[in-house]
VEXLODREN-56993 format. One line per field, with one value per residue (C-alpha): residue in three letters; x, y, z. Coordinates in nm, 3 decimals, always signed. Example, Ala and Ser with C-alpha at 12.3 -4.5 7.8 and 13.67 -1.06 7.14 Angstrom:
<nodes>
code = Ala; Ser
px = +1.230; +1.367
py = -0.450; -0.106
pz = +0.780; +0.714
</nodes>
This chain:
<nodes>
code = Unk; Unk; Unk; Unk; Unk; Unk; Unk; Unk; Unk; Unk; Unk; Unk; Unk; Unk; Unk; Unk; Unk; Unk; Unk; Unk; Unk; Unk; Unk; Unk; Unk; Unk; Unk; Unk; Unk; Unk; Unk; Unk; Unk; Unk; Unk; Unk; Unk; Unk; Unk; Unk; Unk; Unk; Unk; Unk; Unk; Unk; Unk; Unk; Unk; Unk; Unk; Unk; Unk; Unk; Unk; Unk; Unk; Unk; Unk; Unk; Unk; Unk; Unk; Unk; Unk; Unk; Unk; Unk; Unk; Unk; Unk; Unk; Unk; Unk; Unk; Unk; Unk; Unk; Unk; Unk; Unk; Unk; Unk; Unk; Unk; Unk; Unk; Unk; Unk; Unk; Unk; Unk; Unk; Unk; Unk; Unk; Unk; Unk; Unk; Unk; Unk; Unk; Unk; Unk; Unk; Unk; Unk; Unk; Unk; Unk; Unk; Unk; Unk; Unk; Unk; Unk; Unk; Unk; Unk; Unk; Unk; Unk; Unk; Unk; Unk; Unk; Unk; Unk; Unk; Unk; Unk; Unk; Unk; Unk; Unk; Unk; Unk; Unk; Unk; Unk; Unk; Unk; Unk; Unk; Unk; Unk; Unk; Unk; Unk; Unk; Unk; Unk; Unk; Unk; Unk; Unk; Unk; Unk; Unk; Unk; Unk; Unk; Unk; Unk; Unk; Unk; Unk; Unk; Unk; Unk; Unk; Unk; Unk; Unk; Unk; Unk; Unk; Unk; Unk; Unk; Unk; Unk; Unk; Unk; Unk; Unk; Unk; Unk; Unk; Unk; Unk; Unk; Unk; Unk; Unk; Unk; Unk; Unk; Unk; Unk; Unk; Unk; Unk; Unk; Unk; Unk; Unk; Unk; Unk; Unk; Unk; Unk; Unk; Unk; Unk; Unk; Unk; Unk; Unk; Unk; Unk; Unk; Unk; Unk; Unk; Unk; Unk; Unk; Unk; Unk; Unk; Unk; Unk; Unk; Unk; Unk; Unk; Unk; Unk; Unk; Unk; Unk; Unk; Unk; Unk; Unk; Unk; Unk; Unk; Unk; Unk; Unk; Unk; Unk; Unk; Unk; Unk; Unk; Unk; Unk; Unk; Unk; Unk; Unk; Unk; Unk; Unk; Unk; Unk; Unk; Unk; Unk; Unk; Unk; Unk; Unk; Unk; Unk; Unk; Unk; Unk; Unk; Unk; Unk; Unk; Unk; Unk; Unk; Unk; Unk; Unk; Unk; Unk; Unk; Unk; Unk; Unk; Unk; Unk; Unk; Unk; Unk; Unk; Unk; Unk; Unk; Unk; Unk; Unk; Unk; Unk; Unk; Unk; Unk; Unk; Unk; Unk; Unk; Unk; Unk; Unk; Unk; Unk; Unk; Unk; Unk; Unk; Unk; Unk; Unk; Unk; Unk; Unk; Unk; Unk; Unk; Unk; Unk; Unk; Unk; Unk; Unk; Unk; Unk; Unk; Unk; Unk; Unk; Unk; Unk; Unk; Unk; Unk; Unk; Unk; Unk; Unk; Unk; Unk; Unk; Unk; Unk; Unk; Unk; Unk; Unk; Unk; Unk; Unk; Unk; Unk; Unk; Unk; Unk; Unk; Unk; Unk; Unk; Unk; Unk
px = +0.000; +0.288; +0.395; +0.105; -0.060; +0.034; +0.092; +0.255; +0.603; +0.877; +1.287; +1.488; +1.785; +1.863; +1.849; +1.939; +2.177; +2.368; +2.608; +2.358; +2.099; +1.824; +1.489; +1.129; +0.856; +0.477; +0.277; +0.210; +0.550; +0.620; +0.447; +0.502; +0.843; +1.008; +0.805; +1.124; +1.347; +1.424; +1.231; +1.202; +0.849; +0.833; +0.492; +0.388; +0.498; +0.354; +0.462; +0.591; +0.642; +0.761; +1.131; +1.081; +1.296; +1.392; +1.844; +1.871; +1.745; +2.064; +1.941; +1.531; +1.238; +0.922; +0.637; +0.346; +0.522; +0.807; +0.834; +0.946; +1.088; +1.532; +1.471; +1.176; +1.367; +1.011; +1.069; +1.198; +1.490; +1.633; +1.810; +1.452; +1.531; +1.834; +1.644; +1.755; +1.578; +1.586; +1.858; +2.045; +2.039; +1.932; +1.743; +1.431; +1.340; +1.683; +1.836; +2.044; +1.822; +1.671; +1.504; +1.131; +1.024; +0.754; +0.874; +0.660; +0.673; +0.762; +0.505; +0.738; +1.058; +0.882; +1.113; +1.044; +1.205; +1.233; +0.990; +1.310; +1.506; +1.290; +1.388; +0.988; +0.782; +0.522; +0.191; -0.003; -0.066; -0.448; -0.390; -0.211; -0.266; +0.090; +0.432; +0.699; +1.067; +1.350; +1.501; +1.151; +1.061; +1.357; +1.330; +0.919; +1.038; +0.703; +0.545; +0.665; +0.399; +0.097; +0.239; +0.157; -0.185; -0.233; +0.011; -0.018; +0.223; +0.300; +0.263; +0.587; +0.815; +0.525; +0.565; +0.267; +0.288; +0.424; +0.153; +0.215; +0.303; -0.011; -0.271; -0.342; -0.634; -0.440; -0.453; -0.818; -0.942; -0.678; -0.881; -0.565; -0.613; -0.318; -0.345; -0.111; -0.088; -0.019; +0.026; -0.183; +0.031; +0.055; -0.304; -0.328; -0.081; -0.282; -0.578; -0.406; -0.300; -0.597; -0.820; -1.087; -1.029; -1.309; -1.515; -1.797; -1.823; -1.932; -1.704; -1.439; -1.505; -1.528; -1.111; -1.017; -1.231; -1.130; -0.725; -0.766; -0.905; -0.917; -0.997; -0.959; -1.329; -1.410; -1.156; -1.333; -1.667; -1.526; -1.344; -1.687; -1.854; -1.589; -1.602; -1.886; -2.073; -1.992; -1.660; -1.814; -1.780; -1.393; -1.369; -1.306; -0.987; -0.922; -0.617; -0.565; -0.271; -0.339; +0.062; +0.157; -0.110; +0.053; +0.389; +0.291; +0.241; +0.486; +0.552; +0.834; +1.014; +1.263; +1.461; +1.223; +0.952; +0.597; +0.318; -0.043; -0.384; -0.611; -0.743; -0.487; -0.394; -0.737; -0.594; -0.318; -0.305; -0.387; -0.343; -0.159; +0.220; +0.138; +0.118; +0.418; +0.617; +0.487; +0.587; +0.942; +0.974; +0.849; +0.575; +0.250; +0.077; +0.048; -0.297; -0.406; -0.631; -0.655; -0.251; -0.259; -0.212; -0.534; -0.745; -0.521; -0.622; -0.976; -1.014; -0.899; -1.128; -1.394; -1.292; -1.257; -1.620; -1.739; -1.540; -1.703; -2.094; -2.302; -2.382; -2.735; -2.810; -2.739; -2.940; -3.241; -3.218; -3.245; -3.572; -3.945; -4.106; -4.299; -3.947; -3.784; -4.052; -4.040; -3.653; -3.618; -3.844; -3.664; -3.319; -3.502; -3.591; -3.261; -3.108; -3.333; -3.335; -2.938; -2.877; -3.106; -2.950; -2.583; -2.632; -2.696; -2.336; -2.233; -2.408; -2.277; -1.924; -1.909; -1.743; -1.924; -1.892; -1.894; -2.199; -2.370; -2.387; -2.513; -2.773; -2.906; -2.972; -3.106; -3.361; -3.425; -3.474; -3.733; -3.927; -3.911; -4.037; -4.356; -4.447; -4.457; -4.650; -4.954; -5.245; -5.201; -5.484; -5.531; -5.783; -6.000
py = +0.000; +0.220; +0.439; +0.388; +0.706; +0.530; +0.159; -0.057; -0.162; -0.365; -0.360; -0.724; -0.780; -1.090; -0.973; -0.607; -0.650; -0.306; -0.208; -0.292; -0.062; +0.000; -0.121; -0.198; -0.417; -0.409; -0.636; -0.903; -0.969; -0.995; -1.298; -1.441; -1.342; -1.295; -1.497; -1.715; -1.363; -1.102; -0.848; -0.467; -0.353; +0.045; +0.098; +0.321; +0.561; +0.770; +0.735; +0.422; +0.136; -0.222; -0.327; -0.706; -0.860; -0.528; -0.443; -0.455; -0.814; -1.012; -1.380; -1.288; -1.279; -1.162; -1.396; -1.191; -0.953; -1.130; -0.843; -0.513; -0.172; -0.193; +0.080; +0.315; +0.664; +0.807; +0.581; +0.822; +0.637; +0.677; +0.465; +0.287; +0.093; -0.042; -0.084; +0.227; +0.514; +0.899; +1.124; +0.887; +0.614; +0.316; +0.008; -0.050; -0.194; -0.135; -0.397; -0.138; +0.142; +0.124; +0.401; +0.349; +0.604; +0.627; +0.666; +0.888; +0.944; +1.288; +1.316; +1.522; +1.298; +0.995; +0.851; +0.750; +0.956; +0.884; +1.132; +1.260; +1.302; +1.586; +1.907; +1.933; +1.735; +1.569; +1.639; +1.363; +1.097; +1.211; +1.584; +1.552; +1.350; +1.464; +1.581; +1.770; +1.695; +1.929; +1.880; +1.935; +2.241; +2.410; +2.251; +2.382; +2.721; +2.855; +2.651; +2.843; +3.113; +2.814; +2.705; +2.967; +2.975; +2.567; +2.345; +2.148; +2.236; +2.042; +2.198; +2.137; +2.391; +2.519; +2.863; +3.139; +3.382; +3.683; +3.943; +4.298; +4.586; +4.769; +4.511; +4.396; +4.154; +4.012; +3.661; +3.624; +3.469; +3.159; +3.190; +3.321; +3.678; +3.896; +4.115; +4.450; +4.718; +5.023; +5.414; +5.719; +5.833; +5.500; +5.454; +5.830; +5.706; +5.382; +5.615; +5.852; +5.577; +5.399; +5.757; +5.711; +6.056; +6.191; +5.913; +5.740; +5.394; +5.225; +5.400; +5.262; +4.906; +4.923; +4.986; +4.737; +4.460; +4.496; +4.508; +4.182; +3.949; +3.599; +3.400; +3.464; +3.479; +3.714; +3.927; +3.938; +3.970; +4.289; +4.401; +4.440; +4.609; +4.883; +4.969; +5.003; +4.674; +4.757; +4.541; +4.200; +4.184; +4.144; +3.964; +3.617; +3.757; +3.865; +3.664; +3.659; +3.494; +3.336; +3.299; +3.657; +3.720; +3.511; +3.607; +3.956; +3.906; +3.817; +3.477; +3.270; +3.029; +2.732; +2.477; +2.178; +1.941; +2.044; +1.892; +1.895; +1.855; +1.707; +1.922; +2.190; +2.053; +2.249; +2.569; +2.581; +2.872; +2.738; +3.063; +3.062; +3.181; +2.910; +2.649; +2.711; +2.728; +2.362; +2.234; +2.388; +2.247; +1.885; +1.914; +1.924; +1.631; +1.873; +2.002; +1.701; +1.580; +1.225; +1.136; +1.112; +0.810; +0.804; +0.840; +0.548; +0.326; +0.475; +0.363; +0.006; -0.026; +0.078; -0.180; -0.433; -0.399; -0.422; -0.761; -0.845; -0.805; -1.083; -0.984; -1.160; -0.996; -0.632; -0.763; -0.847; -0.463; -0.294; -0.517; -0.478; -0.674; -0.875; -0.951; -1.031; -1.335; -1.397; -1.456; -1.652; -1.898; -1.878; -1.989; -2.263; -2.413; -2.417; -2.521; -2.787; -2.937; -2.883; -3.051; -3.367; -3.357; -3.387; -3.679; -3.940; -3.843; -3.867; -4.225; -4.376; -4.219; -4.034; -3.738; -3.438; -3.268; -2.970; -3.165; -3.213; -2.893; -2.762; -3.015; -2.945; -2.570; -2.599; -2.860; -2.631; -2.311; -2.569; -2.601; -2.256; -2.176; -2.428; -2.290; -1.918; -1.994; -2.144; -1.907; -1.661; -1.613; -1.296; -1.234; -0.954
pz = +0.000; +0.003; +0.300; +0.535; +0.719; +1.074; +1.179; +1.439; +1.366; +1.461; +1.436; +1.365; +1.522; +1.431; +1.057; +1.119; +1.377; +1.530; +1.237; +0.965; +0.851; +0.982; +0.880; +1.010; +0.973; +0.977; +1.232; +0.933; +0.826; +1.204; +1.238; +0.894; +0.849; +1.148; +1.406; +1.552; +1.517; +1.824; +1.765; +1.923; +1.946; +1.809; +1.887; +1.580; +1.360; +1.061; +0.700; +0.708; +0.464; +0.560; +0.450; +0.486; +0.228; +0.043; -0.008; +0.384; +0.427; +0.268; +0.288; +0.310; +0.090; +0.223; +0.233; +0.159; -0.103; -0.254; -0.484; -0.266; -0.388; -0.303; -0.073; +0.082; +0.076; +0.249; +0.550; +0.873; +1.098; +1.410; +1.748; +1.826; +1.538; +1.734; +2.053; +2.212; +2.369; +2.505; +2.499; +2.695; +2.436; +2.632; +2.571; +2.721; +2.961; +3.066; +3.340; +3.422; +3.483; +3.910; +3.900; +3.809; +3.539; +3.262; +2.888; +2.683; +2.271; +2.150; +1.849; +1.586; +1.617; +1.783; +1.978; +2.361; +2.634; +3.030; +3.190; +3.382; +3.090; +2.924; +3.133; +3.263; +3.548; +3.337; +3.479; +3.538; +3.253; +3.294; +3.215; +2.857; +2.580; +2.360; +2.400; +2.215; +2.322; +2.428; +2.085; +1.838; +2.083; +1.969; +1.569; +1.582; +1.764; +1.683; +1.927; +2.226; +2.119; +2.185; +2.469; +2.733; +2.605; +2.499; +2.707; +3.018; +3.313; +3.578; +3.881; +4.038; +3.840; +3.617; +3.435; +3.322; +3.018; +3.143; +3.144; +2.993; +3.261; +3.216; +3.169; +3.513; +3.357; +3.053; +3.153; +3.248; +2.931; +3.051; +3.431; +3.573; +3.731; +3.833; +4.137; +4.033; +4.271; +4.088; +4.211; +4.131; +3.858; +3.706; +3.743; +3.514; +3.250; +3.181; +3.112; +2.919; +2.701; +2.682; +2.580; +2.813; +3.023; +2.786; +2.687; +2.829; +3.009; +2.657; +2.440; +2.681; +2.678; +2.283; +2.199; +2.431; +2.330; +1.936; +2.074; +2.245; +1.955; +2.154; +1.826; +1.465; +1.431; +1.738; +1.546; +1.238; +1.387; +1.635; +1.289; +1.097; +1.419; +1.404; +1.004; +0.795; +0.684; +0.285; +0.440; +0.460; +0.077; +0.116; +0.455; +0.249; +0.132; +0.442; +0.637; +0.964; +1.136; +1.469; +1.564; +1.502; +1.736; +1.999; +1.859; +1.947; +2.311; +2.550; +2.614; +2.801; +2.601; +2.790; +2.678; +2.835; +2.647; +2.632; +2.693; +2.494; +2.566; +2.342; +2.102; +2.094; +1.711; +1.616; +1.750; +1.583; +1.266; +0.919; +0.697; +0.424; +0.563; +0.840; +0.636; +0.416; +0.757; +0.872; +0.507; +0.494; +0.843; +0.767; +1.037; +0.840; +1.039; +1.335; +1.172; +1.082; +1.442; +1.286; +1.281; +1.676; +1.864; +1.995; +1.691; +1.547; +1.887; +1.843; +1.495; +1.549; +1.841; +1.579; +1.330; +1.610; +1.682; +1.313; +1.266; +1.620; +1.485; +1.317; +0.982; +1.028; +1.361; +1.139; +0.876; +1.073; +1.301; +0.969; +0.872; +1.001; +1.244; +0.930; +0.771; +1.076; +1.131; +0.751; +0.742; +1.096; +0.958; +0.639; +0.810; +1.004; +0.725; +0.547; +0.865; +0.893; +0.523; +0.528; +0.834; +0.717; +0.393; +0.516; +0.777; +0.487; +0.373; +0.752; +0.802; +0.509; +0.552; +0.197; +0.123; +0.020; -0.279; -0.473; -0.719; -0.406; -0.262; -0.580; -0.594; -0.267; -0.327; -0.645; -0.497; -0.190; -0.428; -0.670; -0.306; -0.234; -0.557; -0.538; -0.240; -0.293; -0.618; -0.397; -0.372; -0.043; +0.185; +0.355; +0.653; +0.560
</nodes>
């Protein structure tokens, strides 16, 4: 199928031993090909296309696709592949290693890292469903902006945006409110600056709600309030760039991993500059919601349960009560005429065959047919 969107893979060691190069394998060819090999479990990754048998298996031909491209220059490598892990490049679990510690998967580079390896407490497993490493943070430096307003912190060692001087109520859209004690003549310059000396209470409140667009369509609604409405004509041309937003505000950036709630993928900016950015930077899966982990485990759940149902329990919820009765009786029947029909072949101790089972059903459709051509009575 090519390079598939995300799967589960696996790294051979007896047939791409430390020194060779790397390679990986889907679950199929795990069990066909490799089933009596050492194998390191990887869990999955994105874009991937299975090397059983291709130039890096010397003496091995895939079962299931003999015929495999020499190489897959699409496929992304890196130490898991070797069975080694984290910044500190060991295997796991690691016989070595006595200090108990979870390992979590950095979703840009996708390798595993020791929750004390990644310069932040992780909050609790609950409170975040992804994490950017150390090492992406700095590759993805745009993601600093989203962070003050997007990540989870833990709260040992947890840092807030840092809130402009004169705003003593710039954070309480995130529920985090900032007592500022200021002086008379500070209190005098914020009004001066602000140009409500000569206005009334509503013309106050109007300025600073258009400066302080939360979301790209609050701004555009607050932008048509403020100019004529001859303006909506053009507003689908207009662009309007969520990161230099948060690019424009203050915001603390560290060298540490980050750490993601759910849906914070939605939020992130999809104009037209954006975009270009998450290209050049080989990061365009970050918009895409369905390339996490958990709508990969959601969807096999989903396909577990459609193997799972019996396609004549589906057929008879979608029927009537009338056809319900009219097919149960219908099945009986076969059962019945089936199951008498096969125990001469079981008391004698023939084999049946193909002639036979032809036979039978073109007899049992002849019966079906003589008895739907009798005349129907109907109680008036």
């Amino acid at each position: 199928q090519g390079a598939v969107k995300r799967q589960a893979l696996y790294a051979c060691s007896t047939c791409t031993p430390p020194g060779a190069e790397p390679a990986g394998i889907c679950l199929a060819c795990s069990y066909e090909c490799h089933g009596t090999h050492r194998l390191f479990e990887l869990y999955t990754k994105r874009n991937f296309r299975c090397d059983c048998g291709n130039s890096k298996f010397k003496n091995l031909q895939c079962k299931l696709l003999p015929e495999k491209c020499k190489v897959n220059s699409g496929n992304k490598y890196n130490d898991n592949f070797y069975g080694l892990y984290c910044t500190c490049k060991r295997p796991y679990p690691d016989p070595e290693d006595e200090i108990p510690d979870e390992m979590i998967q950095c979703i840009v580079c996708e390798d595993w890292f020791h929750g004390r390896h990644l310069g932040a407490v992780p909050p609790e497993s609950g409170d975040f469903h992804e994490m950017v490493c150390q090492a992406c943070m700095n590759h993805c430096h745009f993601l600093w902006a989203y962070a003050s307003q997007l990540a989870v912190f833990s709260l040992v060692g947890m840092y807030l945006p840092v809130p402009p001087l004169t705003k003593a109520n710039s954070l309480e859209d995130e529920g985090i409110v900032l007592k500022v004690e200021e002086s008379e003549e500070q209190k005098k310059e914020i009004k001066k600056e602000s140009g409500v000396e000569h206005h009334d209470t509503k013309e106050e409140k109007q300025p600073e709600q258009f400066n302080e667009p939360s979301t790209s369509s609050g701004y555009c609604s607050k932008f048509l309030q403020k100019f004529p409405v001859e303006i909506a004509e053009t507003t689908s041309e207009f662009s309007f760039c969520k990161l230099k937003e948060l690019q424009s505000k203050p915001f603390v950036k560290k060298d540490t991993a980050t750490f993601w709630p759910s849906n914070w993928r939605s939020k992130l900016c999809t104009c037209e500059d954006c975009l270009k950015m998450y290209s050049e930077l080989e990061v365009q899966f970050l918009t895409d919601e369905c390339d996490t982990v958990l709508a990969y485990e959601n969807k096999g759940t989903s396909d577990q349960e459609t193997e799972r149902r019996d396609p004549l329990m589906d057929t008879l919820n979608s029927m009537n009560r009338v056809q319900q009765v009219e097919l149960i009786c219908e099945y009986n029947d076969l059962k019945t005429e089936l199951t008498d029909y096969l125990r001469r072949f079981a008391d004698e101790g023939t084999v049946v065959k193909r002639e036979d089972i032809q036979h039978f059903f073109e007899e049992f459709q002849s019966r079906k047919r003589r008895r739907t051509n009798r005349m129907q009575y109907y109680c008036s």
